[in-house]
N, C-alpha and C positions, 0 to 999 in steps of 0.2 A: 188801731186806726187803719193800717197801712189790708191788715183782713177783712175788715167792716166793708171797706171800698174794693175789695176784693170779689166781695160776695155780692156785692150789689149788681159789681159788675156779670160776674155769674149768672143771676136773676132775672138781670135784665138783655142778657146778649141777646136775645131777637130783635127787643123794641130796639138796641143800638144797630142792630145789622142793619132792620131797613127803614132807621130814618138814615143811615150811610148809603146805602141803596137806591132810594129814592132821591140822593143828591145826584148821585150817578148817573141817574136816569133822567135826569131833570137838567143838569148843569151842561149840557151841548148848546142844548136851547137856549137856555138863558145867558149863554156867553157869545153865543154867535147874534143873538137877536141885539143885546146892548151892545158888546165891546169889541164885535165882528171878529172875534177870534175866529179862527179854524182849529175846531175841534178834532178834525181827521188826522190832524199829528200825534194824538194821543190816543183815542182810542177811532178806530176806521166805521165810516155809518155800515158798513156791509157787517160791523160783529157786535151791532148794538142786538137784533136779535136775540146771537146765542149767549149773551150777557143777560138778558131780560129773562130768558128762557132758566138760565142758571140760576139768578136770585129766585127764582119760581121754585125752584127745583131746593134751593138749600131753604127757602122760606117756609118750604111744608115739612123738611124734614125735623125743624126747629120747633115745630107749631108755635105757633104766634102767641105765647100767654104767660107772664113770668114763670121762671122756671123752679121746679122744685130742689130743694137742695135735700141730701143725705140730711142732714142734723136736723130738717122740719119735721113735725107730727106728718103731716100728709107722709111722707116715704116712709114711715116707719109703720104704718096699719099695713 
């Protein structure tokens, strides 16, 4: 069980990076506009850029599409 959800998790680490990524990117806004939080205690608006620029950067090196595992047919041709 405990490798089943192992591998899924494997599989699927892009689609989880950036729907977490896109909280990230999203949840300033959405805290400061409803709950008037100040977001600048956590992360500063001057390094939302090179945050954005980074998920960019680790997004292509993942390419965006379930991932192949060793034990699949596809890795083994």
């Amino acid at each position: 069980m405990l490798k089943s959800a192992w591998n899924t998790v494997r599989r699927w680490r892009t689609w989880i990076f950036n729907a977490l990524a896109s909280i990230l990117l999203v949840l300033p806004e959405i805290l400061s506009a409803f709950a008037g939080y100040d977001w600048s205690g956590v992360l500063p608006p001057g390094w939302m850029p090179y945050v954005t620029i980074a998920i960019i950067v680790v997004n292509l090196w993942m390419r965006p599409r379930p991932a192949v595992l060793p034990t699949d047919d596809e890795a083994k041709r």
